[in-house]
C-alpha positions in Angstrom: 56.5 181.7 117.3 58.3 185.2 117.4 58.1 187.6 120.0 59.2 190.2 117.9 55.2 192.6 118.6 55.7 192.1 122.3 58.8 193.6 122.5 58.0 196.5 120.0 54.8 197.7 121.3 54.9 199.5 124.5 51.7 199.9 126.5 50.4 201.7 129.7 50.7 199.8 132.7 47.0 198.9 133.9 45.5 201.4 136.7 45.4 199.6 139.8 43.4 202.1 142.1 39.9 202.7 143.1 37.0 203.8 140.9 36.5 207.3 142.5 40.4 207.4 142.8 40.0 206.9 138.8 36.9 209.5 138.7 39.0 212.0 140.3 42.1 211.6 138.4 40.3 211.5 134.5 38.7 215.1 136.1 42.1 216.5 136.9 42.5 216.7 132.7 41.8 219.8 130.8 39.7 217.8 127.9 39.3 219.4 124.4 38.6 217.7 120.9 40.7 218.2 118.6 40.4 217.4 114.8 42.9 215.2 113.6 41.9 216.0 109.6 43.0 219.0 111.0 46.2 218.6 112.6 47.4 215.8 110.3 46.4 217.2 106.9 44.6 213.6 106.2 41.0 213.3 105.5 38.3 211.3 107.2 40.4 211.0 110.6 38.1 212.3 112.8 37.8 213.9 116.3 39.3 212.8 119.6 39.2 214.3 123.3 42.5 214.9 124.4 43.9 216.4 127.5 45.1 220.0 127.0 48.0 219.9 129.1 49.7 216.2 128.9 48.4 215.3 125.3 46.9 211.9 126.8 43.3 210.4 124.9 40.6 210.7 127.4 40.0 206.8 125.8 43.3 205.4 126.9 44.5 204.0 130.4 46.9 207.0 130.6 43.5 208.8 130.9 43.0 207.3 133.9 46.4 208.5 135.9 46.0 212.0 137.4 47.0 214.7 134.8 50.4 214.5 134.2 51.4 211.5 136.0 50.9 208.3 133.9 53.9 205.8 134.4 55.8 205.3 131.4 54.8 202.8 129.2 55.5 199.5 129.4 56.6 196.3 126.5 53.7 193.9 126.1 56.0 191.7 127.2 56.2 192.9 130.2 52.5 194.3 130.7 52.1 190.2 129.8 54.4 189.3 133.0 52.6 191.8 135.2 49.5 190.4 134.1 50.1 187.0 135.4 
């Protein structure tokens, strides 16, 4: 079988903290929604919240890293390693 998806796709590495250490950080955002029909000139792409200052998607793990300060990302491989 190929490995050639877990070296391509790169992920955030999983946040390892406390809840309230989590809580505090996804408040440090400056959340907006922004339209991406809008932005991408595409129809029927909807509306996400995303961070006004670091671009991050208040749905992914990056959200979860105080504002500014996710790690970078990670290959699945290596999330996959981690992991174990």
């Amino acid at each position: 079988m190929s490995r050639f998806w877990q070296k391509l796709i790169h992920v955030c590495p999983p946040f390892d903290g406390t809840p309230e250490q989590m809580e505090k950080n996804f408040d440090s955002h400056i959340w907006r929604i922004v339209d991406l029909q809008e932005r991408f000139g595409y129809k029927g792409l909807g509306k996400i919240s995303e961070c006004k200052m670091c671009e991050v998607i208040a749905t992914s793990e990056q959200a979860k890293y105080e504002c500014g300060k996710a790690p970078e990302e990670i290959t699945l491989d290596e999330w996959q390693r981690h992991k174990k």
